[in-house]
C-alpha positions as CSV (number, residue, x, y, z in Angstrom):
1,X,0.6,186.3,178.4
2,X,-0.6,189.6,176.9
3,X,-3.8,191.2,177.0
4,X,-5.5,193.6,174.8
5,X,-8.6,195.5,176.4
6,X,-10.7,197.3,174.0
7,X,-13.7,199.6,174.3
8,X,-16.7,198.9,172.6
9,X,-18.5,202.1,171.4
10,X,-16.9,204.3,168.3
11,X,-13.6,201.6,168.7
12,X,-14.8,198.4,167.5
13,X,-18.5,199.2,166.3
14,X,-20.1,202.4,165.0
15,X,-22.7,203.1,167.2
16,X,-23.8,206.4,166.2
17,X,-27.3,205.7,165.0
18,X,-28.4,203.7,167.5
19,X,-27.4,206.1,170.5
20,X,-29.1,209.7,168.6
21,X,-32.0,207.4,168.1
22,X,-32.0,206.2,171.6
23,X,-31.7,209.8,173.2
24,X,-34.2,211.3,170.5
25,X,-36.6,208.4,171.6
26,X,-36.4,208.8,175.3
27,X,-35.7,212.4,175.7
28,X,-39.2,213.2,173.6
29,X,-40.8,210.4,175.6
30,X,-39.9,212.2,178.8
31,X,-40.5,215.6,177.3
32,X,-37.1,217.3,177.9
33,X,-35.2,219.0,175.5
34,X,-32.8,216.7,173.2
35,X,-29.3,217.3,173.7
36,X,-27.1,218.0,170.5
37,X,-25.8,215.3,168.7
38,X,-22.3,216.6,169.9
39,X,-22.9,217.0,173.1
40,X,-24.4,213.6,173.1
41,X,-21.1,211.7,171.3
42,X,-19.2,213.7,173.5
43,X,-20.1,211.9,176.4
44,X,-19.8,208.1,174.6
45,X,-17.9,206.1,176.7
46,X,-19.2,207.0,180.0
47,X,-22.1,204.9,182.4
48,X,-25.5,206.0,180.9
49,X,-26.5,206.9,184.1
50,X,-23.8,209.8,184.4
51,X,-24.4,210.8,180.6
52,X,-28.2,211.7,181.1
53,X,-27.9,212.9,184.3
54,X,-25.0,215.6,182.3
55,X,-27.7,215.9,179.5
56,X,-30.7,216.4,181.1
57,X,-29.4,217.6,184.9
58,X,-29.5,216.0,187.7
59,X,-33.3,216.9,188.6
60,X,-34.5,214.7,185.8
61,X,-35.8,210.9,186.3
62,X,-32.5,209.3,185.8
63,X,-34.0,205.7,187.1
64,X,-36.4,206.2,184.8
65,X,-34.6,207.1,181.8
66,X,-32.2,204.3,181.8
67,X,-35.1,201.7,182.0
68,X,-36.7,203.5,178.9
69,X,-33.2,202.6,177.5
70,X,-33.3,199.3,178.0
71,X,-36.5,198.5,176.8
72,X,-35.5,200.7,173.4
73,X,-32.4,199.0,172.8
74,X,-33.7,196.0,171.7
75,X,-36.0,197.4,169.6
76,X,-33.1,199.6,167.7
77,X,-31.0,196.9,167.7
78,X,-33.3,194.8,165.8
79,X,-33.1,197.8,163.0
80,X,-30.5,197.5,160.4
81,X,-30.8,201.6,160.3
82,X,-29.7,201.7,163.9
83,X,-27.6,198.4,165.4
84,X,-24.1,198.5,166.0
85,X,-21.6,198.8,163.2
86,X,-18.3,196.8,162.7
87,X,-15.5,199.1,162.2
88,X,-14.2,198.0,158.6
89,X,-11.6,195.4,159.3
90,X,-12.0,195.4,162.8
91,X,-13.8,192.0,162.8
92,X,-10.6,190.2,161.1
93,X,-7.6,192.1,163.4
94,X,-10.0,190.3,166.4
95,X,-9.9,187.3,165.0
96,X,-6.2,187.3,164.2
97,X,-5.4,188.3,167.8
98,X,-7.8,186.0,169.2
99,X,-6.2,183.2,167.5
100,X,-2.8,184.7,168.6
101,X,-0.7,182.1,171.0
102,X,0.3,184.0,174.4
103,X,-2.9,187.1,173.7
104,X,-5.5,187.1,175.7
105,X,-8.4,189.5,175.1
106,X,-10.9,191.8,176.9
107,X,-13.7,194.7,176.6
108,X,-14.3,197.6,179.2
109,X,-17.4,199.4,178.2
110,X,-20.1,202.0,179.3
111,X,-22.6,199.5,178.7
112,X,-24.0,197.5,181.1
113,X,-23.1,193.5,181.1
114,X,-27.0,192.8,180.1
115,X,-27.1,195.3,176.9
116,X,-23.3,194.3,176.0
117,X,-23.5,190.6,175.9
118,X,-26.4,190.8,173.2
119,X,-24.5,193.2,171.0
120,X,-21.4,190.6,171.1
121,X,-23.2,187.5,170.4
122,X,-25.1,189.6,167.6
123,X,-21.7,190.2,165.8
124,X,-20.6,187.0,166.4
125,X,-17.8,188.2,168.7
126,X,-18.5,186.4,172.2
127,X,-15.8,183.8,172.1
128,X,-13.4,186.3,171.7
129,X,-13.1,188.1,174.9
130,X,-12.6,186.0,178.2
131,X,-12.8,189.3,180.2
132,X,-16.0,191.8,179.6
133,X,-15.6,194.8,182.3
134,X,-19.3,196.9,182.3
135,X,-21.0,200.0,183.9
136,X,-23.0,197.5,186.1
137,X,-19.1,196.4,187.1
138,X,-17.0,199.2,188.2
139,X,-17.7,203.1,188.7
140,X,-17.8,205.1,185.4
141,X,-14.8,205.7,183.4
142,X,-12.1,207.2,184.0
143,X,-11.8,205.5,187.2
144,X,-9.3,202.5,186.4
145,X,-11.6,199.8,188.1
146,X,-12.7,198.2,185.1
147,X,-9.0,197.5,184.0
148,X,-7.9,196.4,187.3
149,X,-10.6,193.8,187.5
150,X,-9.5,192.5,184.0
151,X,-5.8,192.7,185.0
152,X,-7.0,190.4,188.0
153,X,-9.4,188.2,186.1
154,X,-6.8,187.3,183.6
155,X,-3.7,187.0,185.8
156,X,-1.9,189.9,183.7
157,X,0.3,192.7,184.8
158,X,-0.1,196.0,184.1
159,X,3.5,195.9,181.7
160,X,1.8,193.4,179.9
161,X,-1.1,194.7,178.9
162,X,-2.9,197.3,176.3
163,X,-5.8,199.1,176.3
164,X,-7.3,200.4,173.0
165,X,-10.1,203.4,173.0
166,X,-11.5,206.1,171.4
167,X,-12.1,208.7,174.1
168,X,-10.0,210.8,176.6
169,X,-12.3,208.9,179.2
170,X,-10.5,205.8,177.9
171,X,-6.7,207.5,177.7
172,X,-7.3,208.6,181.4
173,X,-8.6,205.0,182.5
174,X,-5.9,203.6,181.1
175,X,-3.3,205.7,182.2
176,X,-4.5,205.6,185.9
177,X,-4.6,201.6,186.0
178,X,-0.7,201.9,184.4
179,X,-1.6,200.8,181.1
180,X,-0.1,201.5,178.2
181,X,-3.0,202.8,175.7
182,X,-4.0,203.3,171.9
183,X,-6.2,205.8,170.5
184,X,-8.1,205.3,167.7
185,X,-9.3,208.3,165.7
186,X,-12.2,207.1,163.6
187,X,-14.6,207.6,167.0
188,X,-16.1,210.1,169.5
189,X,-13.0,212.3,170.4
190,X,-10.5,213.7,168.5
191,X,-7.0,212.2,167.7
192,X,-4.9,215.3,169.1
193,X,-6.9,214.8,172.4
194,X,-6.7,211.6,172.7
195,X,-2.6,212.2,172.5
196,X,-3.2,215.2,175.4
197,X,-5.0,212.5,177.3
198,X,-2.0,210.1,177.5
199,X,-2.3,207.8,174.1
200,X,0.9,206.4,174.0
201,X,-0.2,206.0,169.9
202,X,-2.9,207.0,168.2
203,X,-4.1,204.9,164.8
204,X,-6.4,206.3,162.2
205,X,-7.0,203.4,160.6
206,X,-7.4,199.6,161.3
207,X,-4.5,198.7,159.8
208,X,-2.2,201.2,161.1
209,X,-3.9,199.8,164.7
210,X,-2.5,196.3,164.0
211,X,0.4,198.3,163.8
212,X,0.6,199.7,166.9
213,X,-0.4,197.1,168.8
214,X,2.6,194.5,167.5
215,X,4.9,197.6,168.0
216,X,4.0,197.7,171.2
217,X,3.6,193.7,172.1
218,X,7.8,194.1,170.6
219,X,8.7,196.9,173.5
């Protein structure tokens, strides 16, 4: 058995929209100053609660913050202008794998369970993961939790599995559970960091990922 982990934000979905919004939204509401749009993708990837306390400091009302968030989400997600994007082609390389004899697949995300099991059933994806790892789950990435718990939840090994991101926070998480990992370079960091962070590849496209990912199922 194989399995292939993926992140959710900036690797299978554009997200973009809907987390400016969110921080616009909640950072006015609370009257602090709104972070940069690049300081706030920067930090995609990570447990909210650790990205607004390194947005707003750790003096602001971080309880209070992430329940503005979830009762905004919703909302956004509800708005073509600002839910969750498929990647293009992303939608048919999960169904192919899903459908794959012997692959198995899973998420590890920055999003709780409760705000990431809405977006999935939204886009029609649900039945394709028998393994969701969340913030509410494990400590924030990089710590490798979330991949151990889906190595143990699926009965894989570490040799037999992938995991496929879009940040350093990923490449680090993967390469401290022993996985071997794929970058993607259409989301929050940068291709050439990605490599720096231990990608064993790094695909720029969706096809060149379903590459990857059967070059490295061959190894």
């Amino acid at each position: 058995m194989k399995l292939i982990i993926f992140d959710f934000d900036g690797t299978l979905v554009d997200s973009r929209s809907l987390i400016l919004e969110s921080h616009r939204t909640v950072f006015s509401e609370f009257r602090l100053p709104l972070p940069s749009p690049a300081n706030s993708l920067a930090l995609v990837g990570k447990s909210l609660d650790v990205i607004l306390r390194q947005l707003a400091g750790p003096m602001a009302p971080i309880r209070e913050m992430v329940r503005a968030y979830d009762l905004l989400l919703p909302q956004l997600r509800a708005d073509p202008a600002f839910a969750e994007k498929p990647v293009d082609g992303i939608a048919e390389l999960l169904f192919e794998l899903s459908s794959a004899p012997g692959i198995t697949l899973g998420i590890a995300t920055g999003h709780r369970s409760d705000t990431v099991a809405p977006a999935l059933e939204a886009l029609q994806w649900s039945g394709y993961f028998q393994t969701i790892q969340a913030a509410d789950m494990a400590p924030s990435k990089p710590h490798p939790a979330m991949l151990l718990q889906a190595l143990a939840a699926t009965g894989v090994t570490p040799d037999n599995a992938i995991f496929v991101g879009d940040t350093t926070f990923d490449m680090e998480m993967a390469k401290a559970a022993r996985l071997r990992s794929i970058g993607v370079g259409w989301g929050y960091h940068q291709a050439d960091s990605l490599t720096a962070a231990g990608a064993h590849r790094v695909a720029r496209a969706v096809d060149e990922l379903r590459n990857c990912i059967r070059f490295i199922l061959d190894e």
